[in-house]
N, C-alpha and C positions, 0 to 999 in steps of 0.2 A: 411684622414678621412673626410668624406662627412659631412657640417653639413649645411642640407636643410632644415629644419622644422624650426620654430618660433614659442617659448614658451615666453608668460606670466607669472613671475615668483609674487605669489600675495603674500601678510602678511594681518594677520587675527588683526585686532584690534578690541577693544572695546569702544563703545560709547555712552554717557549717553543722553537718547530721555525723550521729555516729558512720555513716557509709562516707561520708565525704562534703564536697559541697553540693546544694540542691537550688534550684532556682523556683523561687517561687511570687506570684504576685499578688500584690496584696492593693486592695480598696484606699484610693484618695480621696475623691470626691465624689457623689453625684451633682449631672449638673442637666439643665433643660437644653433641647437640642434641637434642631434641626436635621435627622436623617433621610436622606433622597439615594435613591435609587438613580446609577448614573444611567444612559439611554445606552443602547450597541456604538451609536457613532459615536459618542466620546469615549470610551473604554477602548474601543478601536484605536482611537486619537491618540488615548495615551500608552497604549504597547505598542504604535512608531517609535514610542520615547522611551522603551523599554520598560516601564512601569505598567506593574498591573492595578487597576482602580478598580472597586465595584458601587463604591459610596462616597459620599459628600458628607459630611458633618460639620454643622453651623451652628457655632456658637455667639452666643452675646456677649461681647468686651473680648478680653485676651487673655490669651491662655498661651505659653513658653509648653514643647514638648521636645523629644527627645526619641531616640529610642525603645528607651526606658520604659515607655509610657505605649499605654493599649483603653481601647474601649470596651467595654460590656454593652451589648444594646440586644435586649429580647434573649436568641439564645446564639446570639452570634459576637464573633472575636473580631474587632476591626482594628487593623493597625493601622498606623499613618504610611501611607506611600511617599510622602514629599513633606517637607516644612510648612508651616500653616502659613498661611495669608490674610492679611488683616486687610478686609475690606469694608468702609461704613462704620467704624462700630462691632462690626463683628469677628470672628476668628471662624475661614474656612479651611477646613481638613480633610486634603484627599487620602480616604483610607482600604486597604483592600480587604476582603473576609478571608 
């Protein structure tokens, strides 16, 4: 398995500003990845299920997300649509931009 890309993996906190509180997200890890473009038919697939998908991210071993949690990849924002799926060895993440 090919894993060419370089994902930002961020966590969302909260922090209290003179104005109030502000959300901001700050740098975990980086980690090597697998990002794929999904085809029209599966994106399709998945808003029957109300979920919008634009991406796949594949990682080696496992990785525990959340919410909380967002990607960085190139100059785009990729959240997770759904709870990862460990398959093989690896951690798949459906995420939308």
């Amino acid at each position: 398995m090919n894993l060419n890309d370089i994902v930002q993996l961020e966590t969302r906190t909260t922090v209290q500003t003179a104005t109030g509180q502000t959300e901001v997200w700050k740098p975990v890890q980086r980690l090597y990845a697998r990002v794929v473009p999904l085809s029209v038919q599966t994106r399709a697939s998945y808003q029957q299920l109300n979920s919008k998908v634009s991406y796949q991210v594949v990682i080696k071993g496992t990785i525990t997300l959340d919410s909380d949690y967002r990607f960085k990849w190139k100059d785009k924002t990729l959240t997770p649509a759904e709870p990862p799926k460990y398959i093989k060895e690896t951690t798949v993440i459906m995420v939308n931009e």
